[in-house]
N, C-alpha and C positions, 0 to 999 in steps of 0.2 A: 662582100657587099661593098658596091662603092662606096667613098666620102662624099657628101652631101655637103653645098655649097650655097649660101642665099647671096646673092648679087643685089644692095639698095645703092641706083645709083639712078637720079632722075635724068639725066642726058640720056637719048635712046640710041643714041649711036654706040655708045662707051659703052652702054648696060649690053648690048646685043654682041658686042664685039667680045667682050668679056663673056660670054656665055659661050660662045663658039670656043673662046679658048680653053675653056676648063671643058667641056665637053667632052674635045679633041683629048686632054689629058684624062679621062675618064672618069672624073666626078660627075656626081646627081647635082644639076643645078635648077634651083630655082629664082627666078628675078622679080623685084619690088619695084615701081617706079618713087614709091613716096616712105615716108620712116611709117608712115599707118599703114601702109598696105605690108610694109615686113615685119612689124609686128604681128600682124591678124596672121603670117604664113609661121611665123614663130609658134603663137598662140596651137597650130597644126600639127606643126612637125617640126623636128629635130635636126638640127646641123650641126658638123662636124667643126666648121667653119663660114662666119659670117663678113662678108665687104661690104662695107658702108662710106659712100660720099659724106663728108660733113656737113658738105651746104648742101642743104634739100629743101624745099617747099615747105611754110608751115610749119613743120619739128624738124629740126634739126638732129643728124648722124647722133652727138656727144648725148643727145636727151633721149634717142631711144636705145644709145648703148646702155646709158644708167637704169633705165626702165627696166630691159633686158636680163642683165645681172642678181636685179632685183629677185627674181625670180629662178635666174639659170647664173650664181655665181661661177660656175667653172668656164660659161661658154667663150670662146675665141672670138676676136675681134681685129679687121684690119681696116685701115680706115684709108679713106684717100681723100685728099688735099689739094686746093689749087693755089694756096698760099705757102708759100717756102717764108715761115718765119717759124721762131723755134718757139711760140705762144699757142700756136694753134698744136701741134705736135705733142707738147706738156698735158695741152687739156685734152688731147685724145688719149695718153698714155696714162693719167690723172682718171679717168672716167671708164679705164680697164682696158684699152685695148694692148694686142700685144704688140701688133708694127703701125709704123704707117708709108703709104706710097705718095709721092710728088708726083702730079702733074707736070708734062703729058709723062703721061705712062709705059714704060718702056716692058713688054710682055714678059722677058728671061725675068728681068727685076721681081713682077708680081706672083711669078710663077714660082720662083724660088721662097718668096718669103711664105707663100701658101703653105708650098711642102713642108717648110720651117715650120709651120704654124701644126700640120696636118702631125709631123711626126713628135712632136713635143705632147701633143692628146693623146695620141696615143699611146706614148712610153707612160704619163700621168697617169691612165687608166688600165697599164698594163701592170705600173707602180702599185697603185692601190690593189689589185685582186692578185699580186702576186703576194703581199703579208701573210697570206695565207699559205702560200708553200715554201715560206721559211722553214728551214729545220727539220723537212719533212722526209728526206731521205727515200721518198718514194720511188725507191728501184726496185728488182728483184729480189735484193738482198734483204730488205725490208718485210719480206713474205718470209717468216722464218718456219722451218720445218723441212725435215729429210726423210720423211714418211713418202711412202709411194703416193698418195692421194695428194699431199701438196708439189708433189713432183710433178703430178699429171695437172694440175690444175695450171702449174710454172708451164709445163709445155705446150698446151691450149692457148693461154694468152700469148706467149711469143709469134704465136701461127698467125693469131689476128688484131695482134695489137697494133700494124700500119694498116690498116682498112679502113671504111668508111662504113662498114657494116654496123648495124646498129647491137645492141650487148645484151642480153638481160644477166644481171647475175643472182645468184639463189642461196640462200643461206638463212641460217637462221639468226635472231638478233643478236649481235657480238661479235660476229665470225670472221667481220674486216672486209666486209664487202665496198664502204668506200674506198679504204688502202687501197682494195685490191682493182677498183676504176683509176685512179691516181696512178697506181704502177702503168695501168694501161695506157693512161695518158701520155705520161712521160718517158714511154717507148713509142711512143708514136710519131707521124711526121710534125705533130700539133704542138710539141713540146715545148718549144719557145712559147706558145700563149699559154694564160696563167690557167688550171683547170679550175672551173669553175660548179662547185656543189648547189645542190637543191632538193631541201627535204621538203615532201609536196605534206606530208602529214602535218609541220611545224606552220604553212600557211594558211590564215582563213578562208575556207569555199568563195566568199563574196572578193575576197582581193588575190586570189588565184589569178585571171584573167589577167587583172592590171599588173602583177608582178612581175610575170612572164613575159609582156608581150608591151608594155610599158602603154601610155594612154597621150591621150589630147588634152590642151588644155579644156577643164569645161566637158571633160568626160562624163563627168561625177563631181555630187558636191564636195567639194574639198582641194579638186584637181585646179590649183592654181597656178599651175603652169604644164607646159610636154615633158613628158618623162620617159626616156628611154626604160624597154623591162630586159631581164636577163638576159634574155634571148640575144638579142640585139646587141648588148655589154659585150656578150662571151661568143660576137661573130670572127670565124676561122679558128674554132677553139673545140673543145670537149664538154659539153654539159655531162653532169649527173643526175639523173631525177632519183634521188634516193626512197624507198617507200611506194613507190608509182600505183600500189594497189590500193592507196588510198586516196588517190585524186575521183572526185566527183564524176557520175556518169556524164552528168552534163555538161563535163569539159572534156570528155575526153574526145570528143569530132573535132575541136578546134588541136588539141592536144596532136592530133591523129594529122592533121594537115599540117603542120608545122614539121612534123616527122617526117610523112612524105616529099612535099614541096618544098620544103626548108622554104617557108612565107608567112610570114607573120601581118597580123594587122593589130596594129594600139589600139585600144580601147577609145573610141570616140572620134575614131581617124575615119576618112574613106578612099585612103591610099594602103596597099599593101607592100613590104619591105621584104627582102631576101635576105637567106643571112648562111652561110655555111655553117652546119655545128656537126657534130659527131655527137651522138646517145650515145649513153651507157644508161641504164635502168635498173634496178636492185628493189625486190621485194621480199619480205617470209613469208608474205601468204604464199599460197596453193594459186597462182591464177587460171589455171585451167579450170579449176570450180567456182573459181568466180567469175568467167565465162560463160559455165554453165548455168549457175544460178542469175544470170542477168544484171551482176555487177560490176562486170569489164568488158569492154568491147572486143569482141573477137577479133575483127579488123586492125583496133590497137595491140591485140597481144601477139599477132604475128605480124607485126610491123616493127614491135621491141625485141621480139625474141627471133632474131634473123639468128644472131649465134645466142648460147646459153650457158653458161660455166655457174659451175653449183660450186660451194666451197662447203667443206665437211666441216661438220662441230667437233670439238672438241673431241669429244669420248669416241668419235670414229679416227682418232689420229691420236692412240694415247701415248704412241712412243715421240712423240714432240715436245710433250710436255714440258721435260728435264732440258731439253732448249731453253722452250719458252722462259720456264723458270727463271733460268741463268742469264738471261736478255733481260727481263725488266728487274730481275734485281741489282743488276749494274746500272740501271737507266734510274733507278730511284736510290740508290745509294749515294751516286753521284748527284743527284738533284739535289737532297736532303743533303749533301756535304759529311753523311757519316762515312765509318774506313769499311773496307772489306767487310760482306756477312755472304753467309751459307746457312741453307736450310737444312737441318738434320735428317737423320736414316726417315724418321718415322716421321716427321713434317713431309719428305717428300713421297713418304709412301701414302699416307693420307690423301695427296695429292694427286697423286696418280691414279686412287681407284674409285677419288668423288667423279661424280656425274659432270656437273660443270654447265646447269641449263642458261648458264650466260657468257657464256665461252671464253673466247681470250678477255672482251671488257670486264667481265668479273672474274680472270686468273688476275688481270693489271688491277685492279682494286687489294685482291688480297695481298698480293705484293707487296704491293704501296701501304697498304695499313699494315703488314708484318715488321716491314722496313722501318715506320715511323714507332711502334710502338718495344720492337725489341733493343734492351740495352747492351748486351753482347755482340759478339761476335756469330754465333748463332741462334737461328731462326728456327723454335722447335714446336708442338702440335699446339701447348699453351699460348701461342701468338697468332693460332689462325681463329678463324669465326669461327661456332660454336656450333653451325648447320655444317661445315665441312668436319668438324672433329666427330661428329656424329655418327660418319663413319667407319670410326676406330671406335666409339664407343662399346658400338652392336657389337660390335664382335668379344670387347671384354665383357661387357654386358652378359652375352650368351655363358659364355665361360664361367663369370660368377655362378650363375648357374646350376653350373653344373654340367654343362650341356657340354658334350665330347665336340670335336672337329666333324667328324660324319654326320653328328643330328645338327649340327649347328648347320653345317652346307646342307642339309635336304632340306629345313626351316626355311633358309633362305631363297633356294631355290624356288618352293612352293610360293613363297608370298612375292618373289620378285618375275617371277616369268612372266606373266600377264602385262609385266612393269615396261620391262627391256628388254631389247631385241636380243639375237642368241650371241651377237659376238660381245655385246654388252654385258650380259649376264655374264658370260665368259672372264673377262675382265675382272669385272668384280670380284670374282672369286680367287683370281691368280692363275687359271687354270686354260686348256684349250678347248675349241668346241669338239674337241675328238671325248678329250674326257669328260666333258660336259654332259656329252651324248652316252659315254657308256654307265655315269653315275646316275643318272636317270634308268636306264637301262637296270642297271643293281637297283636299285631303291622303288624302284615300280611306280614310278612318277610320270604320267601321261602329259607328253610336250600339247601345249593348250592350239587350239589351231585358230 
């Protein structure tokens, strides 16, 4: 999207000539003849950067930059001058602006400090939303796991991580579906801009619209000034709409044109704005049934779901585990400043055969509480939560007993099949689904259909 430029200069010669030349350098310009009439176009819309005469009719440049500020402290200011004395320069640089130009006006001069002006916004605004991808290590190597599944999932995004194709990714809660937009970001040609996140569930229905898409002054009570929305922030960059299956039907036609036409319109405007972004999209629901059931827009869901990369849970990648393990327990050892720990035989076998219905976010939880509350050097079943030792309990449990290793796996089998799938079940027990199949087989156990 171009930079967007307001020209207050009441001479109409300068104003007109000044517009042809930012034009020709390919900014959005718009011109004021008086400091009221570029306020009311403020009150409107949004610029990157503002020129203002000092001496104008009536209000004066200095009184509607302070006005301005008031309102939009971050916006840019250049002022121009027809007195060369260093009083009047003080009180333009005094009242916020960033340069100013002398009388007459030499074009290379204004042009230059523009761009000066143009690219200092945006490193500030690249500054501010890159805090966010400190530390983040968002590469490949950040996807951890040597399981075939996250192999194939490593392979899919490399395919189309430079495209413009829009993403859905699928998984269930935990499973690193932001990481895994972020890695895609940051293989992508978009990497230099900062990636920018959006959990559409964490926004209220009523300030959806104005979030995204930012509003007018006087849009809405409260709206005291123009407010650029995300959209717009994170143009030539990567949005995330994390959760997309739960934005409101009734935004999703606007939701839906944005995606298409990459065009937005602020809330209270009657100007529409362009913006380059790249989707990525991430939900756990099912949205094919909620297409069906008439809570997603069909239209929208195959406008999101151009490509689709599903990321596996846990318990369908359990030879990762013992990675994973050994990643965040360096990552919290070292945070926490304690020495070297490892998790025991039986810590890690516990480990491997829970379920894990919150996947990697609740492996990095028990971690972190194992880490914080053990005082050796090892990390044994007495240091994990009480639902994961549960089960190693069953199983003493059975044995107290009485109960042999045969009746205890046919027990188990009977009340878990229903539960978990076959290569799960599988698992659980130690076992493969060949044996799986033939100990049913022996035991005269009808696989449930």
């Amino acid at each position: 999207m171009p930079e967007s430029l307001l020209i207050v200069e009441d001479e109409e010669t300068l104003r007109k000539s000044l517009e042809r030349l930012f034009v020709k350098q390919g900014f959005s310009v718009d011109t004021a003849g008086s400091a009221e009439a570029g306020l009311k176009l403020v009150d409107e819309n949004s610029y990157d950067v503002i020129i203002s005469d000092i001496i104008l009719p009536k209000m004066d440049g200095i009184e509607m930059i302070t006005r301005i500020r008031e309102a939009l402290p971050d916006q840019i200011f250049i002022v121009i001058t027809a007195y060369a004395s260093l009083d009047t320069a003080i009180r333009a640089l005094k009242a916020g602006a960033y340069d100013y130009i002398m009388k007459p006006i030499i074009h290379e001069e204004i042009k230059q400090v523009v761009h000066n002006a143009v690219t200092q916004k945006d490193l500030k605004r690249q500054n501010t939303l890159l805090r966010r991808e400190l530390d983040d290590g968002s590469n490949f190597n950040s996807i951890i796991g040597e399981s075939r599944a996250i192999k194939d999932v490593l392979d899919e995004i490399r395919k189309v991580a430079d495209t413009k194709s829009s993403i859905l990714v699928l998984g269930e809660t935990g499973t690193g579906k932001e990481l895994l937009a972020r890695v895609i970001h940051n293989n992508s040609s978009r990497r230099d801009m900062p990636f920018v996140p959006i959990h559409c569930s964490a926004i209220p229905e009523n300030l959806l619209e104005s979030e995204l898409f930012g509003y007018s002054k006087g849009a809405f009570t409260g709206a005291m000034a123009t407010k650029k929305g995300l959209f717009e922030e994170a143009d030539g960059s990567t949005v995330f709409l994390d959760e997309i299956g739960d934005v409101p039907l009734s935004f999703q036609v606007k939701l839906l044109r944005a995606l298409e036409e990459q065009d937005i319109r602020p809330l209270g405007s009657t100007k529409s704005k362009k913006v380059d972004l790249r989707f990525i999209a991430a939900t756990n629901l099912n949205l094919k049934q909620a297409v069906e059931s008439g809570r997603f827009r069909e239209d929208l869901y195959y406008r999101v779901n151009v490509i689709t990369i599903s990321l596996p849970p846990i318990r369908e990648r359990r030879e990762d585990i013992p990675l994973l393990l050994a990643h965040y327990l360096s990552k919290y050892t070292t945070e926490v400043g304690k020495g070297p720990k490892e998790f025991s035989p039986d810590a890690t076998s516990i480990m491997m055969s829970y379920r894990w219905p919150g996947n990697i976010r609740e492996l990095q939880n028990v971690v972190e509480r194992a880490v914080l509350i053990s005082d050796g050097t090892v990390i044994g079943p007495e240091h994990l939560p009480e639902d994961l030792r549960g089960t190693e309990s069953s199983l003493e449990g059975a044995l107290q007993q009485g109960l042999s290793i045969e009746e205890y796996t046919r027990s188990f089998i009977m009340k878990y099949q229903g539960i978990y799938g076959e290569q799960e079940l599988a698992d659980r027990l130690g076992i493969t689904r060949k044996t799986l199949w033939q100990k049913r087989k022996k035991m005269g156990i009808k696989k449930p259909s």
